[in-house]
N, C-alpha and C positions, 0 to 999 in steps of 0.2 A: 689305725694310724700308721702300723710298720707299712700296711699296702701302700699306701698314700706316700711313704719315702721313697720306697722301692718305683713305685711309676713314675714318681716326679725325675727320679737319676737316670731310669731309661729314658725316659722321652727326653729328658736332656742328652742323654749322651749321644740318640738319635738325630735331635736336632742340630747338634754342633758336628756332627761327625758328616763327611761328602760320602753318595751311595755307593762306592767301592771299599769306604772303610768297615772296618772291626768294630765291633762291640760284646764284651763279654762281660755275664757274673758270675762270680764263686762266693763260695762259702768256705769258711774252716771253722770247729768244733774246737775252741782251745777249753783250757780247763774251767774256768772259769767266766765265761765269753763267748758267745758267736760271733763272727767278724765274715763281715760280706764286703763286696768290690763290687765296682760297675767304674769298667775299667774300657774308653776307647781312644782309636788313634783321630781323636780330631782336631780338632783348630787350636785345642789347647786354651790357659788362661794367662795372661801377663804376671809375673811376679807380681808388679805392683798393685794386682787386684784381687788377688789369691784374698788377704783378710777382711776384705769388704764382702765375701761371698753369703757370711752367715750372719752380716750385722745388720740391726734394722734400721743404725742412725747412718749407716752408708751404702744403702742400697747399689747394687751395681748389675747392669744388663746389656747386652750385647746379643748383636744381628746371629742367627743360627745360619746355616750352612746355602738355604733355599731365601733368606732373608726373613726369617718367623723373625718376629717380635716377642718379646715375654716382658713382664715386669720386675724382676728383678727379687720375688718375694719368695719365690717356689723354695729354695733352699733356705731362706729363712723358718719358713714355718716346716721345713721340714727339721730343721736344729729343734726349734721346738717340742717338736712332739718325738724325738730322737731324746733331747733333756727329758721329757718326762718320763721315759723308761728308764731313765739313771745310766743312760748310754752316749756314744762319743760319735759325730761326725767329722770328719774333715777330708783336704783334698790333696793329690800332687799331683801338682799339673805341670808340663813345657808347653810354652807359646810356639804353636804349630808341630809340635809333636803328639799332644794327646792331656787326657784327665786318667786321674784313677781317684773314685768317690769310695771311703772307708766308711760302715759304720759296723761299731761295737754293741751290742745288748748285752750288760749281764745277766747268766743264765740265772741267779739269784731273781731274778725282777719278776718272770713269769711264774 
């Protein structure tokens, strides 16, 4: 299920990101927590749609950089299966600056 987060944020961040941009993940070891990024300089998300990202009564999708399509679900079920390890997603994003996607595992789970 973590693989299944982790390619979902890449391939987004691929897809929104134009072929001259950045895209990076990190990891850090806190105490209690892994905490990983997938963090790039792309098109970014509007404030006003930042909390629709991970809800399933307000689904929301937008054209990627070459014009992909997607449905709007990927980050949904990836909350999902991110909830089921008792772990945290979320995003900060600027409109045409860029995203940075968090997520937490606590190291308790595994």
């Amino acid at each position: 299920m973590i693989e299944v987060v982790f390619r979902n944020l890449i391939s987004n961040a691929i897809k929104f990101t134009p072929k001259q941009g950045t895209i990076s993940v990190d990891t850090t070891e806190k105490e209690n927590l892994y905490l990983f990024s997938v963090t790039d300089n792309g098109v970014g998300i509007k404030e006003a749609h930042i909390d629709k990202l991970f809800r399933i009564d307000s689904t929301y999708s937008s054209l990627g950089t070459n014009n992909e399509r997607g449905t709007g679900l990927g980050l949904i079920l990836c909350k999902d299966f991110i909830d089921y390890h008792k772990g945290k997603i979320w995003v900060e994003s600027k409109h045409n600056v860029g995203s940075k996607f968090y997520v937490s595992i606590p190291k308790s789970y595994h």
